[in-house]
C-alpha positions in Angstrom: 0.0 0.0 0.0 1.2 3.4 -0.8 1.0 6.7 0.8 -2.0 8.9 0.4 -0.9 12.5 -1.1 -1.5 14.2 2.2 0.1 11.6 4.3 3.1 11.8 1.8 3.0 15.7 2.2 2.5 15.3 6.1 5.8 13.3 6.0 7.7 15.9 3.5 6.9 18.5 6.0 7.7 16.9 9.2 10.9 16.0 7.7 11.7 19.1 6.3 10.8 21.0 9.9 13.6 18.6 11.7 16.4 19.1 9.0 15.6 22.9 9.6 15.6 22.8 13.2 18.6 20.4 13.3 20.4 22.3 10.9 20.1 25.2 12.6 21.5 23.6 16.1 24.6 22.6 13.7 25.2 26.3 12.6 24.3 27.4 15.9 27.3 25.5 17.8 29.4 25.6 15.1 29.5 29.7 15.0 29.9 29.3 19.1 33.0 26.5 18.1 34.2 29.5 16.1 33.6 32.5 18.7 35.4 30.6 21.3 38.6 29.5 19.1 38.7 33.6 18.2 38.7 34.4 21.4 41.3 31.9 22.3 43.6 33.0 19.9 42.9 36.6 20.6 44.2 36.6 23.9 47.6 37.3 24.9 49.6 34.9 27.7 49.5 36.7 30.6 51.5 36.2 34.0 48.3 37.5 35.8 47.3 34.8 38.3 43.1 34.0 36.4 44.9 33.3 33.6 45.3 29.4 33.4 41.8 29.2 34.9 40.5 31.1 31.6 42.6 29.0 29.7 41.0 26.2 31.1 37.7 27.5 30.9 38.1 28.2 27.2 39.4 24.8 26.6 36.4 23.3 28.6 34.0 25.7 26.3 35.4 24.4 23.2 35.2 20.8 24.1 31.2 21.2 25.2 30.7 23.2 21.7 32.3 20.5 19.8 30.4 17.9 21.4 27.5 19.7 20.6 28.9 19.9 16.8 28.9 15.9 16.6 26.3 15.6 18.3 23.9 18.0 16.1 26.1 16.7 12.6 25.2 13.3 13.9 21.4 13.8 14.0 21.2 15.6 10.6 22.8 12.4 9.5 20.4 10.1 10.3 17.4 12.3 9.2 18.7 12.5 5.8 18.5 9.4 5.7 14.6 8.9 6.1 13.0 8.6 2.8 9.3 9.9 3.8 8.3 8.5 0.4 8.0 5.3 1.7 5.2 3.8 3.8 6.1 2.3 7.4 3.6 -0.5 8.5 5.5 -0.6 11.9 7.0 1.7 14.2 10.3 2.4 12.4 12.6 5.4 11.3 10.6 7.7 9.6 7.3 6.4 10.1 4.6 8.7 12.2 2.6 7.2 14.7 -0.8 8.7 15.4 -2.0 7.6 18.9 -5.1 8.1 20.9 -2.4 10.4 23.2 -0.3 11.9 20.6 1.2 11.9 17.4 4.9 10.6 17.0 7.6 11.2 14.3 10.6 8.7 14.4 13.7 10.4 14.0 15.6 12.1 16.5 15.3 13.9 19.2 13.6 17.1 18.3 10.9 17.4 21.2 7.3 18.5 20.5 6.6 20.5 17.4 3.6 21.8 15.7 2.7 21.5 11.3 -0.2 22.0 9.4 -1.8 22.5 13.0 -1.1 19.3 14.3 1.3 18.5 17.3 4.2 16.3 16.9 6.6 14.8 19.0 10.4 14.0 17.3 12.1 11.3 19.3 14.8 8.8 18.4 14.3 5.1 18.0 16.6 5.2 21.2 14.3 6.6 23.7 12.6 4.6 26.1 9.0 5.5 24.6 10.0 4.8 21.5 11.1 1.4 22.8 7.5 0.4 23.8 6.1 1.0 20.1 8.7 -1.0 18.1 7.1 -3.5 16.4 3.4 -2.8 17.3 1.2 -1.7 14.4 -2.1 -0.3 13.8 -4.5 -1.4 16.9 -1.9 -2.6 19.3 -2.0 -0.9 22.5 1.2 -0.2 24.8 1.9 1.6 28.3 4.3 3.8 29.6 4.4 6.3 33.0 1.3 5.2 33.1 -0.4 6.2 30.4 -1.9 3.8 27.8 -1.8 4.2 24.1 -3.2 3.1 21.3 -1.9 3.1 17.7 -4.4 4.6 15.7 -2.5 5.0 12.1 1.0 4.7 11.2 2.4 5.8 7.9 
């Protein structure tokens, strides 16, 4: 079975929001990478005493913004790999999950989100929710912090 046109478009957009959002994180601490190295190489060796503590706060900023770099490159990698042209039948990357709670998108972890006035939540195969709805398909029911959902489409 294929995708209806407006479930394909649903998935275009949700994916496009993510890459947008996730591409902006990657700029974001990238340009802070960049800020910190400038000012690192901007200051002079002093003999004041606060000096090796700046250093060391510098080098502790870079290594956080780096981090951050991976990280945010990492998760742009994995959501270009989604291809929202094809249908999931299970709960799998890419496919979004429409619950009697809330609506799911499987992909990373971008939080909740709203398009075409409907609230998603982006979350990684990884996370413990999205644990529970592996393998369950349309009608299967599953709990967690006790709360029970219901799978009402996925697509």
């Amino acid at each position: 079975m294929e995708l209806s046109q407006s479930q394909l478009e649903l998935k275009k957009a949700l994916l496009e929001y993510c890459v947008n959002t996730q591409s902006q994180r990657v700029d974001t601490s990238r340009e802070a990478m960049e800020n910190i190295n400038e000012v690192a190489n901007d200051e002079e060796p002093s003999a004041e005493e606060g000096f090796d503590s700046f250093k060391e706060q510098l080098r502790n900023d870079q290594d956080m913004y780096a981090r951050q770099y991976n990280e945010a490159l990492n998760g742009l990698n994995i959501l270009r790999k989604i291809q929202y042209q094809l249908k999931n039948d299970m709960a799998s990357l890419g496919a979004i999950i429409k619950t009697n709670q809330q609506n799911f998108f499987f992909c990373i972890n971008i939080g909740q989100f709203n398009v075409n006035n409907d609230s998603f939540f982006g979350m990684s195969l990884d996370s413990p929710l999205a644990k529970e709805m592996i393998g369950k398909k349309i009608g299967d029911s599953f709990s967690f912090r006790n709360k029970t959902y219901k799978i009402e489409e996925i697509f």
